[in-house]
N, C-alpha and C positions, 0 to 999 in steps of 0.2 A: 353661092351667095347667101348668105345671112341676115335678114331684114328684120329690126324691133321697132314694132308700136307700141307707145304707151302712152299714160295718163289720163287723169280725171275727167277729158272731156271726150268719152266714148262714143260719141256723134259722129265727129270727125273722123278718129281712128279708124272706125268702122266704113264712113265712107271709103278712106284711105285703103284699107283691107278689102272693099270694093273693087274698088279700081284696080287693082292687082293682080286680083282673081279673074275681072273681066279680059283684062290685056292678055294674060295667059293664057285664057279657054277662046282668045279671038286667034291668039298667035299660033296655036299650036290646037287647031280643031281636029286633028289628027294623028292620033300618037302622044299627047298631053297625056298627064297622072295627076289629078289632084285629089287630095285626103285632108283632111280638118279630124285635130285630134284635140279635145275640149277639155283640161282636167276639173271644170265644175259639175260633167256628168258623173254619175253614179258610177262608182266601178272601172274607175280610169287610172290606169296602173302605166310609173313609166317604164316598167318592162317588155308593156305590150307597145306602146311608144318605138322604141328601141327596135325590137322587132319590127313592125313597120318599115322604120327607117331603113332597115340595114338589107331587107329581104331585097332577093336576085331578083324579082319579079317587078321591085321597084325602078330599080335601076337601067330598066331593058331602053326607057327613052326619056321625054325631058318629063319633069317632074316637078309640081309646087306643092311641098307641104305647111301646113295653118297649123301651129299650135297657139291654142288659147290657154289661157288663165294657170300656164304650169307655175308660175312664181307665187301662186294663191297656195298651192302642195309644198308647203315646206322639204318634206324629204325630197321630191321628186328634184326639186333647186339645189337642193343638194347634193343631187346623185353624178357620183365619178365617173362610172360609164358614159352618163350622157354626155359630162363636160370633154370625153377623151374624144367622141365621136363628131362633136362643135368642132372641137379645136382641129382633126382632119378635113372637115369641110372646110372650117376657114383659111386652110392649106391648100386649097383645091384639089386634094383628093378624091373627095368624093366629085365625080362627075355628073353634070346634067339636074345639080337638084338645087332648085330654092327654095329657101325655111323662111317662114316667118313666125317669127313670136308676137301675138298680138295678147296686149294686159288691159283692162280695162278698169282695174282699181289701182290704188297708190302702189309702190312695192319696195318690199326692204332690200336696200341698195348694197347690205350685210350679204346677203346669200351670194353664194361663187356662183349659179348661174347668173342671175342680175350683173353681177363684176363683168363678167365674161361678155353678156349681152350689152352691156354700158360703153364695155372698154374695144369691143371687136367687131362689132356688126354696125352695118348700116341703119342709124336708128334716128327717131323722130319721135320725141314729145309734142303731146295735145294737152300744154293745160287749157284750165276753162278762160275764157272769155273776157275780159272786162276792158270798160271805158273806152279808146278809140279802138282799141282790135276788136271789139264785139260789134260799135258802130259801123270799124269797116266792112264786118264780115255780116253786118245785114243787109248793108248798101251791095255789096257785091251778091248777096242772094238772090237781092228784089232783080237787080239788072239779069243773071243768068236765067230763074222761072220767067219773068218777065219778058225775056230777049230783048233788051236795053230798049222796049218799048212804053216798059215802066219804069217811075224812080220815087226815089223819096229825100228828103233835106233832113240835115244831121238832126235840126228842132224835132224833125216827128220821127225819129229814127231816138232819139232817145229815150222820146215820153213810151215807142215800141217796147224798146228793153226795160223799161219801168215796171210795167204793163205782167210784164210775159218775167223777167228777166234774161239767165244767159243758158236756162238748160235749150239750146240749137237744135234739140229734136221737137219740141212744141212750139219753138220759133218758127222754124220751117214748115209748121204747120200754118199756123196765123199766118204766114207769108204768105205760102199759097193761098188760103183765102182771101187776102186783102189783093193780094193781084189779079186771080178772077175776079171778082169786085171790081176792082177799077178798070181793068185788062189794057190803059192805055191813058198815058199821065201820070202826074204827080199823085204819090200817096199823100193823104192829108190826113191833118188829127183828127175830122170830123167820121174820119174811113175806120180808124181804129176806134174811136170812142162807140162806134154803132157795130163794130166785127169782133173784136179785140176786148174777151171777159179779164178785166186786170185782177194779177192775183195781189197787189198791193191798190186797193181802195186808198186816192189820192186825198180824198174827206179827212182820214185821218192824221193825213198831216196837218190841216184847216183844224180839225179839233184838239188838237196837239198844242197847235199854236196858239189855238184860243184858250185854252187852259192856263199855259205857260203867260199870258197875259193877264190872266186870272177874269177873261172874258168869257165868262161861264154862262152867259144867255147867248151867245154863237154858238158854243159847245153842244152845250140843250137843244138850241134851235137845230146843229147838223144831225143829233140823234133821233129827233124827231121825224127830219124830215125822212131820213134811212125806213122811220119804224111805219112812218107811214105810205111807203112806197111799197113797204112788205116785205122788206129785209128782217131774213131770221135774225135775231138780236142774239143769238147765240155766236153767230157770223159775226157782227159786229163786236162782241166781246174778243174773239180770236181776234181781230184784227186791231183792237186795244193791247191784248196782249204781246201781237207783234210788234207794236212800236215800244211799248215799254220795255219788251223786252230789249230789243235792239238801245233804247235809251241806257238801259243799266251797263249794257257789256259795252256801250263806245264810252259812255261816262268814266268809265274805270277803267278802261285804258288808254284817255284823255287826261287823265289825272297822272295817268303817267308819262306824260308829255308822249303819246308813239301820235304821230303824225296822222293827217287825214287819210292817204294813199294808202298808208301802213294799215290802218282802222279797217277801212274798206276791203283790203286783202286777206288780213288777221278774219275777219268776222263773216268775209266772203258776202257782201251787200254793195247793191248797185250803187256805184258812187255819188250819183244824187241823194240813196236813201243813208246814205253816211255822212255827205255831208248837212241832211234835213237835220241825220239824229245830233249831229256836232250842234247846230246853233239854236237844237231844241233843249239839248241838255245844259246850255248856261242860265236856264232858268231855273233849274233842280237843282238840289243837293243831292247827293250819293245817297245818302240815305232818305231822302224824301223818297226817289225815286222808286229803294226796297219797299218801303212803305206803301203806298201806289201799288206794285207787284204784289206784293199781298193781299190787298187788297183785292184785285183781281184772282188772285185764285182762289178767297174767300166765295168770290161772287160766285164765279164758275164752281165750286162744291156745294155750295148752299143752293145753286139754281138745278143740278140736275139730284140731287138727294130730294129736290121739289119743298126745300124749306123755305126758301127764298123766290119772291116774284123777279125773273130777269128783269123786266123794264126798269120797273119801279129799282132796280138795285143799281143798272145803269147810271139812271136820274141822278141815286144819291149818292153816285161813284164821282159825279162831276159837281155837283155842289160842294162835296167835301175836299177838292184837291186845292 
């Protein structure tokens, strides 16, 4: 049998690759062969691949072999011995042996292994995550770590994914935290607002908006409050630049009429923070907005060359918008 993992969201996959390997070394504690052959280490050749595979010594009982990352080696995806040697197992020639190819980045769908692994093996994509598949898939975490003695409502299960987004291996982090934390009941937003360090700073939506209002004493007032809590203002300028940036690439491809869903997928941002930047960017023009952008990288060059005071450039980053 021939088994392929792949895609973007290397979480998964890998538990998936988990679980396979456990079932294996549970099922066959005795007389089992398993070998994990990586082509991103140093000096990974498929010659020695092949050898592996083919050796008598392999073959003597049951067998799981792991190869990673071979469709990252161009030649290696495209080597004909390999493909002769697939295509006898996928004949059940070869006896007693399961392959797995496990990929963890994109892969060109072009190379004859890929075709091969696409069109012949038992395979399963992981892409990443978004809007209810990532809801579901938090809501079924909290209940497994938890033992359905915890839970959570889609309301705090979004502002979660807000927070964190959809990389699932530092979700499953904060998860676990916030269910030791609670260890029994409902998660609440009050659970994450005090466990849960968000790497999108909600404020900047708030001064987003109030700019786009041209309510520039709420603006001032949310920087202040940031500057006087002790927030590095350098922090706070990344997180200017995060939204504007996101305002210019949904702007411009808003302009081209590609739909909200579309935006969100194309620009790969949590579908709240695409639809924020949609009803933030009818207050800009496309070119206000480069304008604005510049501005900002104006600020951040002049601030660490130490020509310019950060604060004071902030200030008169939002007076002038």
């Amino acid at each position: 049998m021939i088994i392929f993992l792949y895609g973007e969201d290397g979480f998964r996959s890998n538990r998936k690759l988990a679980e396979i390997k456990n079932k294996f070394t549970e099922k066959y504690k005795e007389g089992g062969t398993l070998f994990v052959f990586d082509f991103v280490e140093p000096g990974a050749k498929i010659s020695d691949l092949i050898i592996k595979l083919s050796s008598g010594g392999l073959f003597s009982n049951k067998k799981l072999a792991i190869v990673k990352n071979i469709l990252q080696n161009k030649t290696a995806a495209q080597d004909l011995e390999l493909l002769d040697f697939l295509k006898k197992a996928d004949k059940g020639e070869i006896k007693d042996l399961t392959l797995v190819f496990w990929e963890k980045e994109r892969i060109d769908k072009k190379l004859k292994l890929a075709k091969f692994l696409l069109e012949k093996t038992k395979k399963q994509e992981f892409g990443l995550l978004d809007g209810s598949k990532l809801t579901n898939w938090i809501i079924g975490e909290i209940r497994a770590i938890g033992e359905d003695k915890v839970s959570i409502s889609p309301k705090v299960t979004e502002k979660l994914s807000i927070f964190v987004g959809n990389n699932l291996s530092l979700l499953s982090k904060e998860i676990e935290k916030l269910v030791g934390y609670r260890s029994k009941g409902e998660i609440s937003e009050e659970d994450i607002n005090l466990l849960v360090k968000s790497k999108i700073d909600t404020d900047i939506f708030k001064t987003i908006d109030s700019l786009a209002r041209q309510d520039k004493k709420t603006a001032a007032g949310l920087l202040h409050n940031h500057l006087s809590a002790g927030e590095d203002p350098f922090y706070l300028l990344s997180m200017y630049f995060y939204q504007f940036r996101n305002l210019l690439k949904v702007k411009a491809l808003a302009e081209k009429n590609v739909s909200e869903r579309e935006i969100a997928q194309k620009l790969k941002l949590h579908p709240f923070v695409a639809r924020k930047s949609l009803e933030q960017g009818r207050n800009f023009s496309l070119d206000q907005l480069k304008k604005l952008y510049k501005d900002l990288c104006e600020i951040d060059f002049g601030a660490k060359t130490g020509k310019i005071e950060i604060e004071l450039a902030l200030d008169k980053f939002i007076a002038s918008v």
